[in-house]
N, C-alpha and C positions, 0 to 999 in steps of 0.2 A: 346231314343230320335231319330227321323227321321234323315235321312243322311242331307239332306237339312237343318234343324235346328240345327244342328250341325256343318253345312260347314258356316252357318252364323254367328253362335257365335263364330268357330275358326277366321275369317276374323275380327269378330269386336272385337275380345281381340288382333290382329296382330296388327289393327290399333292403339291401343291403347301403346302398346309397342312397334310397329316400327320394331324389332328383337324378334324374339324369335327361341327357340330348338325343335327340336320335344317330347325329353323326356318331356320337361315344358308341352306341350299339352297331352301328353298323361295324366301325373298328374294333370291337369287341369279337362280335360274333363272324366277323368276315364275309357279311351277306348286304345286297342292294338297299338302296334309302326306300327302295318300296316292299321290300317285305318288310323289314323292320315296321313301316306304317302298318301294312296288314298285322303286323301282329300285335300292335298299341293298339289299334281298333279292336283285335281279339278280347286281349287282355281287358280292354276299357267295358266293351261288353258285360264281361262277367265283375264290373265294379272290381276290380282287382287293384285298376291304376288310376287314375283321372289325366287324361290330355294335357297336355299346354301347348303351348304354342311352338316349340322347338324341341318338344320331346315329352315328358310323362313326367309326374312323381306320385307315390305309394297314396293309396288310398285310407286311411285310417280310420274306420268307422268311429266317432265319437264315444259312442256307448263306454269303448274298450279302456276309453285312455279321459274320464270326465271327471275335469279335476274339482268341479264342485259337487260330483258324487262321494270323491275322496275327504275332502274338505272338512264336512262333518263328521266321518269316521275317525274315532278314536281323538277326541280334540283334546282330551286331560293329558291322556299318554303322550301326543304330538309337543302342548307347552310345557309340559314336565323334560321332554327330549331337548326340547330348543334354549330353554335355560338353563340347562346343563352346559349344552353346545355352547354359551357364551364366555365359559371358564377359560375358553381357548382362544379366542378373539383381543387383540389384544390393537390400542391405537399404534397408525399405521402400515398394521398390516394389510397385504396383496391376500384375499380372498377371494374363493370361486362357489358360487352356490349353484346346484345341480336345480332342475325344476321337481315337480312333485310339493305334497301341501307340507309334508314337513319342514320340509325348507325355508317353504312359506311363511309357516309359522314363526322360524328362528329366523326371517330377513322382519317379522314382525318386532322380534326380541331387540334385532340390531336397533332398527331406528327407534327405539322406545328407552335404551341405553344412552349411557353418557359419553359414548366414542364421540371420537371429533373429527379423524382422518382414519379413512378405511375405503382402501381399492377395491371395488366388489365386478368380478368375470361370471357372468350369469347367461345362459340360454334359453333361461326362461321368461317370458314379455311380465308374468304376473307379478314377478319377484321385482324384476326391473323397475315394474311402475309403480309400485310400494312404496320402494326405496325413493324413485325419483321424485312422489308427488309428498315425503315427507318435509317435513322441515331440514333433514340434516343434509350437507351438502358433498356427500359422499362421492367419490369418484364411481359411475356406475358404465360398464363396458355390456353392450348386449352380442352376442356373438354374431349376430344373423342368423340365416339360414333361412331354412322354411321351416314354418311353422305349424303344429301340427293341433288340426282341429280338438277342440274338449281338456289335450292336457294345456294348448300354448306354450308347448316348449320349442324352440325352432334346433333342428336335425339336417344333416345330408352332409353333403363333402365343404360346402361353402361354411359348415361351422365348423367343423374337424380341420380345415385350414385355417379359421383364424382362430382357434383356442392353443394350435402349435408354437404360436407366436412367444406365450408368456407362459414365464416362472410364477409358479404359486406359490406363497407360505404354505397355505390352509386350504383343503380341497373340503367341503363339508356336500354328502352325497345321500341322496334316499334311494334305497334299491326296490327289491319286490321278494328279493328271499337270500335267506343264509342258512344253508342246508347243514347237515349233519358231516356229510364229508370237509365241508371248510371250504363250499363254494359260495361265495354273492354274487346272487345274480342278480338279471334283469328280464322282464317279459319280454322287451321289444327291441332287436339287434340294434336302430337306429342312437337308442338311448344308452345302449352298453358301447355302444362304439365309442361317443362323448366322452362316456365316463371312465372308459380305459385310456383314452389320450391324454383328458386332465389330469388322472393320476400319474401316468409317465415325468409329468412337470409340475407336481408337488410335491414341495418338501416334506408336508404331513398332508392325511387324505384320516378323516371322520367317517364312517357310515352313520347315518344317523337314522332309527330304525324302529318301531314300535314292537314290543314282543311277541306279535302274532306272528312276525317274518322268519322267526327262528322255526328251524326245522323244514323251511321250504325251499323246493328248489324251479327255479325258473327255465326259459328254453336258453341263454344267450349268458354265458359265466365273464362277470367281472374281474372280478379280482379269487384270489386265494386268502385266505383268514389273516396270515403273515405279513400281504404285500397291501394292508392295511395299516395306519396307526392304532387304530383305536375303533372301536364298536359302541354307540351312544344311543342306549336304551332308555327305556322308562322301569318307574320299579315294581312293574306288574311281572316281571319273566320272573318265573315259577325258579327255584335255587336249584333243582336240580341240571334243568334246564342251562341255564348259568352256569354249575359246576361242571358238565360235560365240556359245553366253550372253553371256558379257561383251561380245562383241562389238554384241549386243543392246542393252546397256546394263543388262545382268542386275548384280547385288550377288550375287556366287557366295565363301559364304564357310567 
């Protein structure tokens, strides 16, 4: 295999786990612990990967993924979303909040509520530290991983391993688009891979979504419109808009 078609495929299997070792690549690609090096130093070159110590993970320019540029967009449409989202919540239950500010917003909803017992599976540190630095005394699980400059969601194999662990009631998830064909997606493979795993081991899964998302379609397809519960909008999505969804057999609530 040419250097070149090999510094591609090591770049597009990083992206895809976020972290990896060198030993993985070398067993991977079936070539010496010193090419592999030359080709982390390639890659790291063109800001592609960032070094570590035992191997590389994905470089993620802040810009892409800044969750306090997100933060202020759309904040009516977001606490209109998240107290909707609380109709479903219910004390006791095992919940998983995906990162992203809507989320955000509805882990604001939670501890601002009168629950008293509620398991919350989060991969995201900002959701986590909301939750932990309120008053209520919620069971809170952070997945690990690495975590990922600007949005703070932490990604890669070490979160996909321990989110397999547990049954969810309630999957409540922020994506980046829900297209016309009945795809949601996500921009960034690291963040669709999460959220197609926790959906595997939930009993219900929410998107929870502001109406600009409809219509769009991302690089990396989550789920299907079906292999959803429910779609939790605000009530700016235009009726027509809405009547094609449903018409879909969308859950537009």
């Amino acid at each position: 295999m040419l250097s070149d078609e090999r510094r591609k495929q090591i770049f597009d299997y990083i992206k895809r786990k976020a972290s990896v070792t060198t030993k993985e690549l070398e067993n991977q690609f079936e070539v010496s612990g010193s090419t592999i090096r030359r080709d982390l130093n390639y890659l790291a070159s063109k800001k592609l990967i960032i070094k570590t110590h035992k191997g590389a993970i994905l470089n993620v320019p802040q810009a892409e993924t800044s969750f306090y540029t997100n933060y202020n967009y759309m904040t009516l449409e977001k606490k209109e979303i998240a107290k909707k989202a609380m109709n479903f919540i219910r004390d006791g239950d095992f919940i998983s909040l995906s990162g992203g500010t809507t989320c955000y917003f509805l882990a604001k909803e939670i501890v601002a509520s009168n629950l008293a017992e509620l398991t919350i599976l989060t991969n995201s540190l900002n959701v986590a530290l909301l939750i932990i630095d309120s008053n209520k005394y919620f069971q809170v699980i952070v997945s690990g991983g690495i975590p990922k400059k600007g949005s703070y969601e932490c990604v890669g194999q070490i979160t996909i391993s321990a989110i397999r662990n547990f049954n969810i009631d309630k999957y409540f998830v922020g994506v980046n688009g829900i297209s016309i064909s009945g795809d949601i997606s996500f921009t960034f493979m690291d963040e669709a891979a999460i959220a197609q795993e926790i959906n595997k081991n939930a009993k219900e899964t929410y998107v929870i979504s502001d109406h600009s998302k409809f219509g769009k379609s991302n690089m990396v397809k989550f789920a299907k419109l079906d292999e959803v519960t429910g779609i939790i909008t605000d009530s700016q999505i235009p009726e027509d808009v809405k009547r094609l969804y449903l018409e879909k057999g969308a859950n537009i609530i």
